[in-house]
C-alpha positions, 0 to 999 in steps of 0.5 A: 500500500503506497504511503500517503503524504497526508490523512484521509478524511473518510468523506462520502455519505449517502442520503435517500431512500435505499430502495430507490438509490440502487434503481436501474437507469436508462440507457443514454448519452450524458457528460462522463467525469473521470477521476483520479484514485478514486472509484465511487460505489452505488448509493455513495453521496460524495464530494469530488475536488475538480481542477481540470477545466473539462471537469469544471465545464461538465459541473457547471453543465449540470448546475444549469440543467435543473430537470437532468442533473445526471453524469457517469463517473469513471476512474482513469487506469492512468491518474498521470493521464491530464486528457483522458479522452479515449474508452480505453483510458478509464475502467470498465464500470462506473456509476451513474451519479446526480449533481447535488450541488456545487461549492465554489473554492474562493482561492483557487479555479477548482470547485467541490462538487457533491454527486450521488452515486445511484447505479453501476454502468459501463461506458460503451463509447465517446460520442462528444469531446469538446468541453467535456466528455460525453458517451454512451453508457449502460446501466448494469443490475445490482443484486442486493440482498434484503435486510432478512438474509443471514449469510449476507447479516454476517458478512456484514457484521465481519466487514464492519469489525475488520474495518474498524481494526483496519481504520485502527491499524492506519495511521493515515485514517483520522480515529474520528473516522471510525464513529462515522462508519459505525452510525452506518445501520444498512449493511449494503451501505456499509460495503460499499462506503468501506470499497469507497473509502477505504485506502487500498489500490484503485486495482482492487476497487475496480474489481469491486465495483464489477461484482454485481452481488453485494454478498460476492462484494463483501466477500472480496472486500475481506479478503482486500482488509485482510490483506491490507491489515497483514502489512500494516502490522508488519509495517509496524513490526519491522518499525519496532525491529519486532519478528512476527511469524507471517507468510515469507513470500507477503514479507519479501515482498513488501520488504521489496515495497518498502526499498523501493519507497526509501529508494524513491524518498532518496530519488533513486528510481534507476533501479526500480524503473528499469526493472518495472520496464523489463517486467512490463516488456516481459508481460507483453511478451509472447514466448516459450513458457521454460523462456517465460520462467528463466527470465523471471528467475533471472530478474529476481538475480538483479535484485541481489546486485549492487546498481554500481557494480558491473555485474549489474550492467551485465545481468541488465543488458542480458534481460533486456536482450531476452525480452527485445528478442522477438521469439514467437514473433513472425511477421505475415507472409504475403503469399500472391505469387502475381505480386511477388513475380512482380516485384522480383521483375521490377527490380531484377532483370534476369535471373530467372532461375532465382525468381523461380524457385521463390516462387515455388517456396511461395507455392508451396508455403501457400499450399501447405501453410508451414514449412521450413524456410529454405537456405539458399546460397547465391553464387556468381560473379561480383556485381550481379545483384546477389544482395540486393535480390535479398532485398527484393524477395523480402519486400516480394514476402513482405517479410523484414530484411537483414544482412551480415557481412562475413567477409573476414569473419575469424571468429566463432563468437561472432557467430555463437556469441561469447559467455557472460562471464567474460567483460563486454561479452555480447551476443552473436551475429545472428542472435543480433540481427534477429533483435534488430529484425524484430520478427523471427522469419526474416529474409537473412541474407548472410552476404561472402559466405566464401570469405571466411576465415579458415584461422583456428585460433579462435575456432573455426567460424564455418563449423559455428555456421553449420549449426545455423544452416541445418534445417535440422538443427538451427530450430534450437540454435544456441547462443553462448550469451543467450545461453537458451536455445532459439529457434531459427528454423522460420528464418530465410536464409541466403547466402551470398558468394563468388567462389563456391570452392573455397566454401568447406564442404559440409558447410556447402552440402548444407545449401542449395545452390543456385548459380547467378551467371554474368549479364551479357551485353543485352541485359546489361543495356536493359540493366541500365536503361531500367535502374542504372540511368534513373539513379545516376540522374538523380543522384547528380541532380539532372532530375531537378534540370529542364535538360531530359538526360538519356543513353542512346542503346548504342551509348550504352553499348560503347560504354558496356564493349569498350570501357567496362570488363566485367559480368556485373553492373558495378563499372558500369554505374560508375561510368555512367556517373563520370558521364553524367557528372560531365554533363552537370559540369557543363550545365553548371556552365553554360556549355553545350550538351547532346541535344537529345539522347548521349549517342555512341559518338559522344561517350569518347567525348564524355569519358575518354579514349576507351581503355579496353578494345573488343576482339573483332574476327579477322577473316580465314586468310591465313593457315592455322589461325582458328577462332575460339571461345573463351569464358572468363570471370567478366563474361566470354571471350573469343580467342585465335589459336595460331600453329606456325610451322618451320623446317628442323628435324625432330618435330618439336612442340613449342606452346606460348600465350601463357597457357595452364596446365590443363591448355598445355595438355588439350594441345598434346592431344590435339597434336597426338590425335592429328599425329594418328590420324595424318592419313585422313588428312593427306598429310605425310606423317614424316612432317612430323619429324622435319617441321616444328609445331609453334602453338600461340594464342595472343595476349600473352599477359592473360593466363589462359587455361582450360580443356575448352580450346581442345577441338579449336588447337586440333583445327588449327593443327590441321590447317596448318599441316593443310594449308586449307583455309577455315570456314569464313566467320566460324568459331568452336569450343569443346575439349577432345580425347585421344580417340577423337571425341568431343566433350562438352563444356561450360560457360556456352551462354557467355561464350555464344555471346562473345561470339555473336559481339565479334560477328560470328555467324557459325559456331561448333560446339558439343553435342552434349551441349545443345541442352545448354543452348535451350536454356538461352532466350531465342533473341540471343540466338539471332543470327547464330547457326549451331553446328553440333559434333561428336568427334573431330572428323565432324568437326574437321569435315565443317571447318576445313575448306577445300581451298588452299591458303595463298601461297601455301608453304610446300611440306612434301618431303623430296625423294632425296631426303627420303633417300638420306634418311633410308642410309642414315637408318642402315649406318 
């Protein structure tokens, strides 16, 4: 019970005939006065103190009316709140009161206005605000018993005797009070003076005064006495440094009331507000009932701490930690599969694989209406918009978005969190961005998953992973801070990265992979027309200018061939933003600028001479030299594989280009199958032995490396050893075996592109690799012929023309050499 600065007067009375007090009232509109700390009975004749102007405007509304002098009186749940204009804000039940009169306080604005209080009723809603509030209120039956009942005579006879003790033990309460209660003869009025007056928490009396029996009321309001009665002696126990024998869980908790009144006289509250936070917070809370339990054990611990050592602050942010956590917390999935299609369109261009399998999620969630959030991981090339999709699907979900960054990450506590009993210990990276999400099923994206550290110093971080991503397991995932299991399993996980061999294996078997290729030139001018422009516009200020900035297509081109190598967009952006930031300049300066669109011819203009230059075809003009295809971490390439031959003995092999391991081996191969098989060629096999075989493939300073360049090297070997001339704008990719068969292998989107930029027309390629070719949209095939081959006598019968080279080099071997060699073999 709170202490009181002052005494109590016991004010309230009642006046009237008692069979008519209680009478129902009718159903109506009419002024509501709230109160502060106060819950007014039925039949209480009472004096209320108004100071606010609302409550002054209504008193002296009812002054006026002298056929209607009716209101309602409800106690606020808040006393702090100075407008409470709102249902919520007061109790359910009040009483409907008649003004008696009004006595006007000469020394300040407030009035005293004496009520009636007759029957209890309920507030069904405000229907007026302005001066004064009004409402519509029911009135609700009361059940009192006659004067002939003797349960209800002995209940009465009991709560008259308790509250004399209870007025006695109260120093608040003047004596003289006593007197008044005793003159009271109806025992309905005597229960509901004592729920009036009596000081004890406005709680208890609001659920008094919803008990529509007055025997169940007088029962109540017993136990309520005794109660308070129990504290006020032990409030004078302890006073006395006296022992009484009373229940051990009453006396710790007021022994707690009363440090925290002490605390709040010395105006030290720190302690006392932040607990009653976290226990507000934890009441709210929808989690685990063992989470529910540890907390309040944990809560009772911080009570035992001194506020100014650190063990406080520990055991502090730890309780805060559990209660911000979201836990049983998700937010609702958006499952129209039309709207999330487009919005992953919208924002992506591409990336069809991807969008699709989002989609069936959505289906599939649709359909069964639970399941486990799949864990993905995004791998390809820097640029290409593996973050920033996570972003899409979780807008596409309407689910909230979070990111952690992995690159680097050496340290398993970054992801497991550490101990508490270490100083600055923390949770983990998930568990923190869980808090930070404020749901449970957030789209996670868990971004250069492939850069972790493999340093064991600390721990192995990727292991700490595999917990995280086991759909098995990371429904109890456990933080070393948190030191409770937590739920992952509702959470989307993505992972991000370039290079999936770097990833460890278990880690890898844990995802589903899903490769995002490299945008190709057309999709990157569409890329750039759609989101790269737009945002560039904006951010150099051209949005605000009357100038309408564009890119011609063929602009954008120039940019994306000549001054980018890349598969991604990034360098794009940033050329794009130079090229506007010139075009601001000379805005800024009154210079002139491209009337109407940035054309290809302006881009030199705007950004320089191009540092990069595309590979054009160079025509079959020449013996040996081949076209290739190439696949790079930016993209395709084409190549030119070119085979010189000079006189010497011994056949030697030369290989230039900075070529691999694998390349090297491809060429030994080609050479031994073209060695095989010299017959069905038309080349003498003792070639082999008086020329030298030089095999070079330009721009030396590039490492090159591959099995792909197989049917290309074999090509060039033999129309060298031919002289014939390759077929006009035809290019090839595929690797051999020594019996002549042709592989398939990767990167056929990127290469067929490179190919289709240099002007090839005719490109062979595997077999095998004609599912490949499906898989890519028809508008990139235009003007593309496939010429499909299972071993290089297919691909020899294509390539090769019968047209000689001009002036072709004579490789017969003469008679006479034949002759030397046949002496030289006897000696």
């Amino acid at each position: 019970m709170p202490k009181q600065n002052t005494t109590i007067q016991m004010f309230a009375d009642f006046e009237g005939d008692i069979s008519t007090i209680f009478k129902e009232g009718k159903e109506c509109d009419c002024p509501i006065l709230t109160t502060r700390n106060m819950v007014v009975m039925p039949g209480i004749l009472v004096p209320i103190l108004l100071g606010r102007q609302p409550s002054i405007n209504l008193a002296h509304y009812l002054n006026k009316d002298t056929k209607n002098r009716v209101c309602a009186i409800f106690c606020q749940k808040d006393p702090e709140n100075e407008q409470p204009y709102d249902k919520n804000d007061v109790y359910d039940v009040g009483v409907m009161a008649k003004l008696v009169r009004i006595i006007e306080m000469p020394a300040s604005n407030a009035i005293t206005a004496i009520f009636q209080a007759t029957c209890r009723c309920t507030l069904e809603k405000i229907t007026s605000r302005r001066s004064y509030l009004k409402g519509h209120v029911v009135p609700l039956p009361e059940i009192v018993p006659d004067d002939k009942d003797t349960e209800f005579n002995s209940i009465a006879d009991n709560v008259r005797s308790v509250t004399q003790e209870f007025i006695r033990l109260n120093e608040d309460i003047p004596d003289d009070s006593v007197m008044s209660f005793i003159n009271i003869t109806n025992n309905t009025m005597l229960v509901n003076f004592a729920c009036t007056n009596l000081p004890f928490p406005v709680e208890d009396k609001a659920r008094l005064i919803k008990l529509d029996d007055i025997r169940e009321r007088g029962l109540e309001l017993l136990k309520v006495e005794n109660r308070e009665i129990q504290f006020a002696k032990l409030k004078g126990d302890i006073r006395n440094k006296t022992r009484v024998d009373l229940d051990e869980q009453q006396k710790e908790y007021f022994l707690h009331q009363q440090m925290k009144n002490i605390k709040e006289e010395l105006g030290d509250n720190t302690e006392t507000a932040a607990k009653t936070s976290l226990e507000k917070k934890a009441k709210d809370k929808d989690w685990p009932e063992a989470i529910a339990k540890l907390f309040k054990k944990e809560l009772e611990k911080l009570d035992t701490f001194n506020q100014q050592s650190p063990e406080y602050s520990v055991q502090l942010n730890y309780l805060d930690m559990m209660v911000s956590l979201p836990w049983n917390y998700c937010t609702k999935d958006d499952l129209q599969l039309k709207r999330a299609r487009t919005i992953l369109d919208h924002n992506h261009y591409g990336m069809e694989k991807v969008k699709e399998r989002i989609l069936e999620y959505l289906a599939v969630l649709q359909l069964r209406g639970d399941l486990k959030s799949p864990i993905l991981c995004l791998y390809g090339p820097p640029g290409v918009g593996k973050t920033s999709l996570g972003k899409s699907i979780a807008a596409a979900m309407k689910r909230k978005y979070v990111r952690v960054s992995l690159g680097g990450l050496h340290d398993e506590s970054e992801i497991r969190g550490h101990r508490r009993t270490y100083v600055g210990a923390m949770p983990g990276r998930i568990i923190k961005s869980i808090q930070k999400a404020g749901s449970s099923n957030p789209v996670f994206i868990l971004d250069e998953i492939d850069k972790v550290s493999s340093n064991n110093y600390n721990g192995d971080p990727s292991s700490a992973l595999l917990e995280v991503l086991d759909p098995e397991q990371n429904n109890a995932f456990h933080d070393n801070y948190l030191d409770v299991d937590y739920d992952l399993s509702k959470v989307f996980f993505i992972a991000t990265a370039n290079d999936i061999s770097t990833i460890p294996r278990p880690l890898l078997d844990r995802m589903e992979l899903i490769e995002v290729p490299g945008y190709v030139t057309e999709e990157k001018i569409e890329i750039a027309k759609r989101h790269l422009v737009p945002r560039e516009v904006k951010n150099n200020g051209l949005d605000k200018t009357e100038v309408k900035v564009k890119f011609s297509k063929q602009a954008l081109e120039n940019i994306i061939e000549n001054y980018t190598r890349e598969s991604g967009v990034r360098q794009l952006e940033k050329q794009i933003d130079k090229a506007l930031r010139k075009v601001a300049l000379r805005i800024a300066m009154d210079e002139p600028i491209p009337d109407k669109a940035i054309s290809a011819s302006d881009v030199e203009d705007l950004l320089g001479k191009p540092p990069f230059m595309r590979d054009i075809y160079q025509g079959n003009d020449y013996a040996g030299v081949v076209t290739g295809l190439a696949w790079t971490s930016v993209g395709g390439e084409i190549l030119f594989i070119e085979t010189s031959l000079s006189k010497g003995k011994g056949g030697k092999l030369t290989l230039t280009g900075n070529l691999g391991d694998v390349m090297k081996e491809s060429a030994i191969i080609a050479l031994q199958y073209v060695k095989a098989n010299c017959d069905k060629l038309g080349v003498d096999y003792r070639v082999f032995e008086n020329w030298n075989i030089h095999i070079h493939v330009p721009e030396g300073a590039t490492p090159k490396d591959g099995p792909s360049a197989g049917i290309t090297i074999a090509t060039s070997l033999a129309s060298a050893l031919t002289q014939r001339k390759v077929r006009l704008n035809t290019a090839m990719t595929g690797e051999i075996t020594l019996r002549g068969k042709v592989l398939p292998v990767g990167g056929i989107r990127e290469k067929i592109l490179a190919a289709k930029r240099a002007g090839i027309t005719d490109i062979v390629i595997c077999k095998d690799n004609k599912k490949d070719i499906e898989e890519i949209p028809q508008d990139f095939l235009k003007g593309v012929t496939f010429h499909y081959v299972e071993n290089v006598q297919d691909v020899w019968d294509f390539a090769l023309t019968d047209e000689m080279v001009k002036n072709p080099i004579n490789l017969t071997i003469p008679k006479d050499e034949d002759n030397h060699e046949k002496k030289d073999n006897e000696k």
